[in-house]
N, C-alpha and C positions, 0 to 999 in steps of 0.2 A: 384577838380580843376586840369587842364594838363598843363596849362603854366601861374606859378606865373610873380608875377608883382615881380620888383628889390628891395628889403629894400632897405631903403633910407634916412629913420628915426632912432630916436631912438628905443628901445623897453622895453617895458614894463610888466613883469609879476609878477602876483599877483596869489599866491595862499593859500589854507589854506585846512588843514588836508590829503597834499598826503603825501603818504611818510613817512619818518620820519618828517615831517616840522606840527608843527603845523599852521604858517600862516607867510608869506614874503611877500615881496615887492622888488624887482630886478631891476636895471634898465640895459640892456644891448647895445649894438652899433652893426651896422652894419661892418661886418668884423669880426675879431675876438674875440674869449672873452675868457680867463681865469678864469676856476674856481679854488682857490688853498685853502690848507690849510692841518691840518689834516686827519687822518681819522676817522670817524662818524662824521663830520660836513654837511653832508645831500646834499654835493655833487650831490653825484645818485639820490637823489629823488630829488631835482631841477631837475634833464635834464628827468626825470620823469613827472616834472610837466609841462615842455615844450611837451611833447611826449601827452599828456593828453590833451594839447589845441590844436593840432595838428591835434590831430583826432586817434592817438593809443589807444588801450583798455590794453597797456602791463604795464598802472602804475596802482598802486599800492594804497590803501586808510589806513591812517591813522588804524594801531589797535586797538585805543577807542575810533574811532571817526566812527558815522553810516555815518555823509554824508561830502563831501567837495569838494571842487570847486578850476577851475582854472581860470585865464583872461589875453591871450594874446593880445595886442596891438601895431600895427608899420602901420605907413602910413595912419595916419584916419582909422583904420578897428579894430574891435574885434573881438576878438573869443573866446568864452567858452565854458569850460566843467563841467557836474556836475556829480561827482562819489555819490552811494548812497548802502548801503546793505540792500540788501534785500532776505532773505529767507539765508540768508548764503554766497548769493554770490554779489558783485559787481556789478550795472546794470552805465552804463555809458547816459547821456545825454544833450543836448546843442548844441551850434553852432561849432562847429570845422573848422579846416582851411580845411581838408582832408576829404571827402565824404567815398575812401574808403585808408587805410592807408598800405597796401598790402606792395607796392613796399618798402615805407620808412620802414615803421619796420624792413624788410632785410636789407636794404644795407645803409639807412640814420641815423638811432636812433643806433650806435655800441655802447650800453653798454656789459658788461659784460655778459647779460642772453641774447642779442641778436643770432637771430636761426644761424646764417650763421657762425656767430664766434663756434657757441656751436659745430655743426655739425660737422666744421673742426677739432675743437679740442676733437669727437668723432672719426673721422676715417671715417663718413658715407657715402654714396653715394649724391653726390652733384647733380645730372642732377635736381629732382626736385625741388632743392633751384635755379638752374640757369634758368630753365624754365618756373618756378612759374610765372613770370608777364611778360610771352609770352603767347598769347592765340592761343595755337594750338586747342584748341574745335573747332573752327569753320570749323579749316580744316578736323577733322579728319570726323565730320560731312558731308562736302562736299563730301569726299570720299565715306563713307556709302551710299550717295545719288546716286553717279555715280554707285557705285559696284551694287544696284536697280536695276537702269536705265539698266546696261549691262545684267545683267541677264533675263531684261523685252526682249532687243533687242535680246538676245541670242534663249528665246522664241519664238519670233514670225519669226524668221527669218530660224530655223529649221521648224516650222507650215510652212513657206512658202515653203519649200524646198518638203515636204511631199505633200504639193498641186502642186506643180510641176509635183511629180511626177505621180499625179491622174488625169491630163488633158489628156495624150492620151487614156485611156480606158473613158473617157465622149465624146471624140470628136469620137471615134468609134462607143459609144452607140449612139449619134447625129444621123449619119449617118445610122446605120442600121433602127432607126425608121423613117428615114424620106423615105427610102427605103417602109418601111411598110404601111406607109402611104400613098407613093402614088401609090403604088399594091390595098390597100384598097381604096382607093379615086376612080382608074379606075374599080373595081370589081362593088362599086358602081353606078357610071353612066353608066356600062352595064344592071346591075336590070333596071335603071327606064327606060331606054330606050326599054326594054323587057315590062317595064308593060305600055308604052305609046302606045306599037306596039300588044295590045290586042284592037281587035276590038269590040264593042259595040255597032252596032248600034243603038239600039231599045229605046227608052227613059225610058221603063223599066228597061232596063240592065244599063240605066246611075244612075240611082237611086240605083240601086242593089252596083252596082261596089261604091258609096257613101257611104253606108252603111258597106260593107266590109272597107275602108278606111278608115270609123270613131273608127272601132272596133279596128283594127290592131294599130290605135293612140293612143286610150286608153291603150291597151294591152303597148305599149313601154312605154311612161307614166308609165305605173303600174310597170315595170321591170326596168325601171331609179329609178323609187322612191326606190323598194325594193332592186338595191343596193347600192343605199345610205343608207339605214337603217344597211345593213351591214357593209357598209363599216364601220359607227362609232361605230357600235357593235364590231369589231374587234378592233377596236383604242383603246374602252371603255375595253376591257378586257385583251390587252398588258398594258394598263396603270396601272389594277389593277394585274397584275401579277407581272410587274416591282415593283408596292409600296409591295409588299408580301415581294417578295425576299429584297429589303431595309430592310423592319425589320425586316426579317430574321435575315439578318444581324447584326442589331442594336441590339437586342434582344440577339443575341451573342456576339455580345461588352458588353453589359450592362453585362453580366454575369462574365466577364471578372474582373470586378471593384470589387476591394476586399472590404465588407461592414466591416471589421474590424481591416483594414490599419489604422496605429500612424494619428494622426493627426495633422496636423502641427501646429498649436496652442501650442499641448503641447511642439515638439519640438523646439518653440520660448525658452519657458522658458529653455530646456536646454543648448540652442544656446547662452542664454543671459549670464545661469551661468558657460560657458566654457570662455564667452568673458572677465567675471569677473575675473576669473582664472588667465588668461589669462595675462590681466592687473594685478594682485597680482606678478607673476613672471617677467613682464615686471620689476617692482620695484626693485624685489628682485638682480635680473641680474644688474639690474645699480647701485645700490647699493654695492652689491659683488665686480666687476667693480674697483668701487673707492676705496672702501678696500682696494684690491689688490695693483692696482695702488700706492697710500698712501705709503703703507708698504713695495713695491719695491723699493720707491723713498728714505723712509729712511734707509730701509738696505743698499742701493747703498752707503748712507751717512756714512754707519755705528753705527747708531744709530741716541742718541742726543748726539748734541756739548757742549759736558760739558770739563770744563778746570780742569782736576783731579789732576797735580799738585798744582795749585795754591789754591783750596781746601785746600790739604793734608798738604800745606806749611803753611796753614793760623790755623793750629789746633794745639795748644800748646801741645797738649796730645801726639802727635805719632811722630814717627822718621824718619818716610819717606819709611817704608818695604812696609806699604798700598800701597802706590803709586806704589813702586816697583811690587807688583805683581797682583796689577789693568791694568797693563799697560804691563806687562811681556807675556800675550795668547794674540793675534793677531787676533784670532777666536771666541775673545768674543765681544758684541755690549753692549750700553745702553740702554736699553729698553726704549723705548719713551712711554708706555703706565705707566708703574712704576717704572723707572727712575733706575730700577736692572743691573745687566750687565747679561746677557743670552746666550747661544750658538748661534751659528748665526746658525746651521745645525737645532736647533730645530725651528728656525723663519722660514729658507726657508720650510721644514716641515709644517709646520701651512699653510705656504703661497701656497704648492702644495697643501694639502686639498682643499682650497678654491678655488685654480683653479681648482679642479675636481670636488667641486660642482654647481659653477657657468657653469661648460659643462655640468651637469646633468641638470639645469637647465636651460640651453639652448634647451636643448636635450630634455627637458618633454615642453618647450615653443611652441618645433617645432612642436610635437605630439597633442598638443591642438588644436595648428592652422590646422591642416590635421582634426580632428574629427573636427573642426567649420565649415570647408570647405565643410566634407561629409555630416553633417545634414543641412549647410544651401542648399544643391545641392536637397539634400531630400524633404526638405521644398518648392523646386520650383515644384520637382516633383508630389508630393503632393497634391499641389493646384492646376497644372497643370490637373492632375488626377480627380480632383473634378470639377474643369469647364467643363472639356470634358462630363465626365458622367451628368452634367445639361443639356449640349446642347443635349448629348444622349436622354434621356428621353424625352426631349421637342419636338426634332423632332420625339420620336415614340407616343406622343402625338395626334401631325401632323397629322402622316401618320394614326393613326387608325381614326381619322374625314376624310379623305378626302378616304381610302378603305369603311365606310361606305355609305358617296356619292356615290362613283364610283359605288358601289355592286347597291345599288337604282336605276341611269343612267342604270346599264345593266339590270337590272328587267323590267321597262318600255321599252326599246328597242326593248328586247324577245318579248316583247307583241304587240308591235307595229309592230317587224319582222312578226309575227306570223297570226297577220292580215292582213298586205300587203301580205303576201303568201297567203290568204285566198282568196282576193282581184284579185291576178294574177292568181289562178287558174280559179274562175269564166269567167275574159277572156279571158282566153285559152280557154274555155269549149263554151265561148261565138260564139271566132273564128270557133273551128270544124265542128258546125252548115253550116258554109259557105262553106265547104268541100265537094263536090259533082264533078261529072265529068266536068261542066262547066267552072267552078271557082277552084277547087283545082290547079291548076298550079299557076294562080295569088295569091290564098292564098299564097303558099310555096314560091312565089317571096316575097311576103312583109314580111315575116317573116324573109328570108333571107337580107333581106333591112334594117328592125328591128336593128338584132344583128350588122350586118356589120357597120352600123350608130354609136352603141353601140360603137364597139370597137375602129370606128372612132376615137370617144371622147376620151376615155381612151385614146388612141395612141398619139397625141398633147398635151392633160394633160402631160403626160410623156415627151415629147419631150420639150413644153416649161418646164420643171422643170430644166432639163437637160442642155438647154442651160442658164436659170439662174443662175445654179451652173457654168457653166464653166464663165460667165462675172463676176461672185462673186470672182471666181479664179482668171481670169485673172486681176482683178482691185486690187486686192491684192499683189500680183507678180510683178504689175508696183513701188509699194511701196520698193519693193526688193533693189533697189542702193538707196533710200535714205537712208532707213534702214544700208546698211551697211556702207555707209559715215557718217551716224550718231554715228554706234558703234566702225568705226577706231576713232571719234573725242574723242568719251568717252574714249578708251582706253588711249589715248593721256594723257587726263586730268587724268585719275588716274595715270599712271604713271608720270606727272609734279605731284600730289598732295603728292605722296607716298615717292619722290625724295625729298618734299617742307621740309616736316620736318627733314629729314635727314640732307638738307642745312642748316637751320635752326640753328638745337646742332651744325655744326658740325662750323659755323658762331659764335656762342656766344661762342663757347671752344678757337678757335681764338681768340675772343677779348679777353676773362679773359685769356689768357696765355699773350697776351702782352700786358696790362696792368699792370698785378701780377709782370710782368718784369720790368716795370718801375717800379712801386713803390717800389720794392726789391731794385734796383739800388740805389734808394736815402737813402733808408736805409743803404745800403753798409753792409749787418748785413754779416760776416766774418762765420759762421756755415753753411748759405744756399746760396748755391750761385745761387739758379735758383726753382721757383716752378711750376711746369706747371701741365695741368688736361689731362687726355686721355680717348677719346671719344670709346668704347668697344661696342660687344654685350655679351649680358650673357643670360644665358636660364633659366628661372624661373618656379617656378609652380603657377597655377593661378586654383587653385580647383581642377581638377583631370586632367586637361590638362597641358603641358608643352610649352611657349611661351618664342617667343624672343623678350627680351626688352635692351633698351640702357645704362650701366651705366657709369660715370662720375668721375674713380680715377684720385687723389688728388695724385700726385709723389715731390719729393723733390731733387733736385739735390745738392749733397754734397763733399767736396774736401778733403783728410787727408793731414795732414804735412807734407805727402814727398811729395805731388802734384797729388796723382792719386784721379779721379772721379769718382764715383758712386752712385746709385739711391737709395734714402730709402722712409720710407713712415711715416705717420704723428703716427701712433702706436710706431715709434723707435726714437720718437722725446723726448727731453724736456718736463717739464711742461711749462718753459718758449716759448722754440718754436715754442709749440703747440699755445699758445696764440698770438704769431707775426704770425705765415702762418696762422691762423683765422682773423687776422685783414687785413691782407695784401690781401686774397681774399674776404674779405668786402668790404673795400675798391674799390676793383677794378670790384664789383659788381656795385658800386655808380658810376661808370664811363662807365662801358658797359651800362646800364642800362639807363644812363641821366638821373638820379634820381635828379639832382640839377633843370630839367625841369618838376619837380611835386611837391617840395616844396625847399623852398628858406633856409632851415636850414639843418645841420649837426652836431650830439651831438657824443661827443668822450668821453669813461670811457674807467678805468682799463687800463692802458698801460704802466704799472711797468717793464713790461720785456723788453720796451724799452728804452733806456737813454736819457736823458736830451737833447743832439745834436740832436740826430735821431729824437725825438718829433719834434723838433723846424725847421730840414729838411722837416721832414712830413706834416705839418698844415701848413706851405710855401705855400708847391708844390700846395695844395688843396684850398687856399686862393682864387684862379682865379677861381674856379669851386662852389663856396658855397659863398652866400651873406654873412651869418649869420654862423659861428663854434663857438659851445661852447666845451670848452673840459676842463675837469675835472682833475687834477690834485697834486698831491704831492706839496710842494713847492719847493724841491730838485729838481724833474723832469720840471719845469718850471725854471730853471735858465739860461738856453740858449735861453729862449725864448725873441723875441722883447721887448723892454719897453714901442714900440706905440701902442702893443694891449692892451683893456681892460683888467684890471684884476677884478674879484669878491672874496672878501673876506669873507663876511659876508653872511650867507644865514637864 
C-alpha cells in the first residue's frame, strides 16, 4: 500500500506464540498508546507482533512453539500473519498490511535491533540506509542506456567523417571513366561506320559478309560467357583463400586455450570457503568490538560500584585496617568479572592485546576479501575463456564445411573454364577461315568491335558501381547534423542524469540534517548540541580496480563548560548518546522519508537514555505525523506523559 486510509477506529490485536507472548489480546486507539510496566513483561514482542501483521519478517516466533500467528484489525479491515518453522528457519505468511515493508522497518518499527538505530550506534557509513528507499536503479540504468547510445553515435558519425573523406577520389574515378567511355563509345561508331562503308555488291558477297557476322557473334558470345566463368572463378578462390587465412587464424587462437587451466567450478568452492571465512571473522571482529567497548566502559567506571565501607562496617570480625587499605592504591579496580580488585595497568594491558588482535583480524578480513575478489575476477575469466574457445571451434567447424563447398565450386569452374576455352578457340579457328585478302580488314574490324564492345561493358559496370557508392555516401552524410543534434542531446541527458544523483544525496543529507535539528531541539539534550551528516567522496577498491564512491559521516557538534565548540564523532560518544543520535536520526528518517504516508503506525522501544520529560516532548512533537504510536516503556519513563493517552498494562 503507498497511501493509507486514517485510523479511526479502535484496534485490535491478537496474537499467539511471537515473541515471548504465548497468546494476547490488546486492544489499542487511535493516537497514542503506552506500553508500561517492567522489564520482561513482552513489551518488545508485542510491537513485534504489531510489526508481524504489518508485513515485517523482523519478529520473531516463539522458542517451543513451530507455528504462530498474528491479527490486526482497525476500520472494518484485517490483516494476518502466519510465522511457521521450517527446516530451521522462520517462513512468514498471510495477508499483511505492507506488500513490501522496506521503508518502515528503517525508520517506522525503532525497536532496539532496528538497522538505522544499530548502524549509528556502529559508526557506519550511512549513505545506504539514507538511500535505501530512493530508487536510483532506474537512473543509473538510463544512463548506461545513453553512455550506448553515445558511443553508437560516436561510431557512425567518425564512419561518416572517413566517407567524407573518400568522396573526392570517387568523384574523380566518376569522371575519368565517363571520360573512357565516351573515347570508347566514339572509337566505336567509327568501326561500324568503317564496316557499313565496305561495299558488297554481289548477293554472294551479302551472304558471305552474313556468315562472317554470324561467326564473329558467336565468337563474342563465347568470350562474354568465358569471362564470366572467370570472373567467378576468381571470386570462388578469394573467398576460399580468405576462409584459409580465418582459420589460420582460428586454429592459432585455439591453440592459445590452455586445456589445463583451474576450472572455475573448482574455484566456486574455494570462492564459497573464503566467503565462510570470511563471515567466521566478520563475527569474531564484532564480537572483539563489544569486548572492548564493555571493558573500556567499566574501566572508565573503575570497576564495579561496590560500597566497601559499608561492607567492612557491617563485619563484626575486622576493625576497619581492610577498608583502609582496599581503598588506600588508587590504581587498583574491582574486577567486574570476579569481583577481585586487580591493577588497572594489568586490565588496560589485556584491553591492548585485544585491540591488537581485533586489527589482526581486521587486517586477515581485508586480505580474504582481495583473494575473493581475485578468484571471483578469475572465475569470470575462466568462463569467459571457455565460451570463447566454443564459439572458436564452432566457427572452425563452419569454415572447414563451407572451404569444402568452395574447393567443389572451383573444381567445376576449372572445368567449365576449360571448356569454354575450348569452345573459344574453335571460333577463333572458325574466324581465320574468313581471313583472305578480301575480307581480312573486315574480319580485323569486327574483332576490333568485339573487344571495344567488351570493354564497353565492363567500363559502365564500373561507372555505375561508382556512382552507387558516392549516392550511398552522400545519403549517409545527409544524416550527419541529425546525428550530431542527436549526440549534443544525449550528452545533455547524461550529464542531467550523472548531476541527478548527486542532487539527489546531496537533497536527502539536507533534509536529515534539518530535521535531526529539530528533533535535537525538542530534546534540548545539553551533551550534543547539533548532529548533522556530510556528504564526501572516498575511493574505494571494487576488485582490482580503484573507484569513487559517496560516503555519508555522522558528525556531532559538542560544547565544553567554559563555552568552546567542537566536532566529535559517534565512536567518542556514550553508550547512552550513542543510543539518542540513533534515535534521533531514525526519527528523522520517518520524516524525510513520509514514512507516515506508507503506513499509519509508529512503534518506539528502548529509550532509557532519555528521560521522562524529553519522552513526553518527543511522542508530542510526532503525535501530528503518526495516526497510531505505540511506545514502550518503563513506568518511571512514562511519568510525564499525558493521562489522555492510552496506557497498556497487561500484555
Amino acid at each position: 500500500m503507498s497511501s493509507p486510509e486514517s485510523v479511526t477506529s479502535s484496534i485490535t490485536v491478537t496474537a499467539e506464540n511471537i515473541g515471548g507472548i504465548d497468546s494476547t489480546e490488546v486492544m489499542l486507539q487511535p493516537g497514542m498508546n503506552v506500553l508500561t510496566g517492567r522489564n520482561a513483561t513482552n513489551r518488545t514482542s508485542f510491537l513485534q507482533t504489531i510489526m508481524a501483521a504489518l508485513g515485517s519478517r523482523r519478529s520473531s516466533l516463539k522458542g517451543d512453539a513451530d507455528a504462530g500467528h498474528v491479527e490486526l484489525a482497525f476500520d472494518d479491515e484485517q490483516y494476518t500473519r502466519y510465522l511457521e518453522r521450517r527446516n530451521g528457519e522462520v517462513v512468514f505468511d498471510g495477508d499483511p498490511y505492507l506488500d513490501d515493508p522496506e521503508l518502515a522497518d528503517l525508520f517506522a518499527f525503532l525497536l532496539e535491533s532496528n538497522e538505522a538505530r544499530r548502524t549509528v550506534r556502529r559508526g557506519d557509513d550511512l549513505r545506504e540506509l539514507i538511500m535505501q528507499p530512493i530508487d536510483t536503479d532506474e537512473i543509473e540504468a538510463e544512463i548506461s542506456q545513453f553512455e550506448a547510445e553515445k558511443r553508437e553515435l560516436d561510431d557512425r558519425l567518425e564512419e561518416l567523417a572517413q566517407l567524407d573523406s573518400e568522396l573526392p577520389n570517387l568523384e574523380e574515378d566518376r569522371v575519368a571513366l565517363e571520360n573512357e567511355i565516351e573515347t570508347t563509345t566514339e572509337r566505336i561508331d567509327e568501326l561500324e561506320a568503317e564496316l557499313d562503308a565496305f561495299d558488297l555488291d554481289v548477293e554472294a558477297s551479302r551472304e558471305r559478309k552474313e556468315e562472317i557476322e554470324s561467326a564473329f557473334a558467336d565468337l563474342q558470345d563465347a568470350r562474354t560467357e568465358l569471362e564470366s566463368i572467370e570472373y567467378d572463378l576468381e571470386t570462388e578462390r578469394e573467398s576460399h583463400d580468405e576462409l584459409e587465412r580465418e582459420r589460420d587464424e582460428l586454429e592459432a587462437e585455439l591453440e592459445t586455450f590452455d586445456d589445463e587451466q583451474e576450472s572455475p567450478d573448482r574455484l566456486e568452492g574455494r570462492v564459497q570457503e573464503l566467503r565462510n571465512r570470511k563471515r567466521s571473522l566478520d563475527t569474531t571482529v564484532s564480537e572483539l568490538q563489544s569486548v572492548i567497548r564493555f571493558n573500556e566502559e567499566r574501566l572508565a567506571d573503575d570497576g564495579l560500584d561496590l560500597d566497601l565501607e559499608e561492607s567492612v562496617e557491617s563485619d563484626e570480625t575486622d576493625d576497619g585496617d581492610i577498608t583502609e587499605q582496599l581503598l588506600a592504591d588508587s590504581d587498583d579496580v574491582v574486577c567486574w568479572t570476579c569481583g577481585s580488585q586487580v591493577d588497572r595497568d594489568r586490565i588496560e594491558s589485556t584491553l591492548d592485546r585485544l585491540r591488537s588482535l581485533r586489527q589482526r583480524k581486521l587486517s586477515e578480513r581485508s586480505d580474504l576479501q582481495e583473494q575473493i575478489d581475485e578468484f571471483s575476477d578469475r572465475q569470470k575469466e575462466l568462463r569467459k575463456r571457455r565460451r570463447k574457445r566454443g564459439e572458436v571451434e564452432t566457427r572452425l567447424e563452419a569454415i572447414e564445411d563451407e572451404l569444402e563447398q568452395r574447393s567443389q565450386r572451383i573444381e567445376e569452374l576449372e572445368a567449365d573454364l576449360e571448356d569454354q576455352q575450348e569452345r573459344v578457340d574453335e571460333l577463333e579457328s572458325d574466324a581465320e577461315t574468313f581471313e583472305n585478302a578480301e575480307y581480312g580488314e573486315v574480319i580485323e574490324t569486327h574483332r576490333e568491335l568485339n573487344r571495344l564492345e567488351l570493354e564497353l561493358e565492363d567500363l559502365k559496370e564500373e561507372r555505375d558501381e561508382v556512382e552507387d557508392r558516392i549516392e550511398e555516401i552522400e545519403a549517409k552524410i545527409d544524416e550527419r547534423s541529425d546525428l550530431e543534434d542527436r549526440r549534443e542531446t544525449v550528452e545533455d541527458e547524461l550529464t542531467d542524469l550523472r548531476t541527478r544523483v548527486d542532487r539527489i544525496e546531496a537533497n536527502a543529507v539536507d533534509a536529515f540534517n534539518e530535521h535531526m535539528e529539530s528533533i535535537l531541539s525538542i530534546l534540548e539534550y545539553r551533551n550534543i548540541d547539533r548532529i548533522w551528516i556530510e556528504r564526501r567522496e572516498k575511493t574505494v577498491r571494487e576488485g582490482r580496480r580503484k573507484v569513487t564512491r559517496t560516503a555519508f559521516d555522522l558528525h556531532i557538534v559538542r560544547t565544553t563548560e567554559d563555552g568552546r565548540t567542537y566536532e566529535d564523532t559517534v565512536d567518542h560518544l556514550s553508550e547512552s548518546e550513542r543510543e539518542v543520535t540513533g534515535l534521533v536520526f531514525a526519527l528523522a528518517g520517518y520524516l524525510v522519508h513520509d514514512v507516515h504516508e506508507i503506513v499509519p503506525f509508529m512503534l518506539l522501544d528502548s529509550l532509557e537514555a532519555i528521560d521522562s520529560n524529553r519522552i513526553a516532548d518527543l511522542v508530542e512533537y510526532f503525535e501530528e505525523y503518526v495516526d497510531c504510536l505505540v511506545v514502550a516503556l518503563l513506568r518511571e519513563d512514562a511519568e510525564a506523559l499525558s493521562e489522555s493517552y492510552t496506557y497498556v498494562e497487561e500484555i
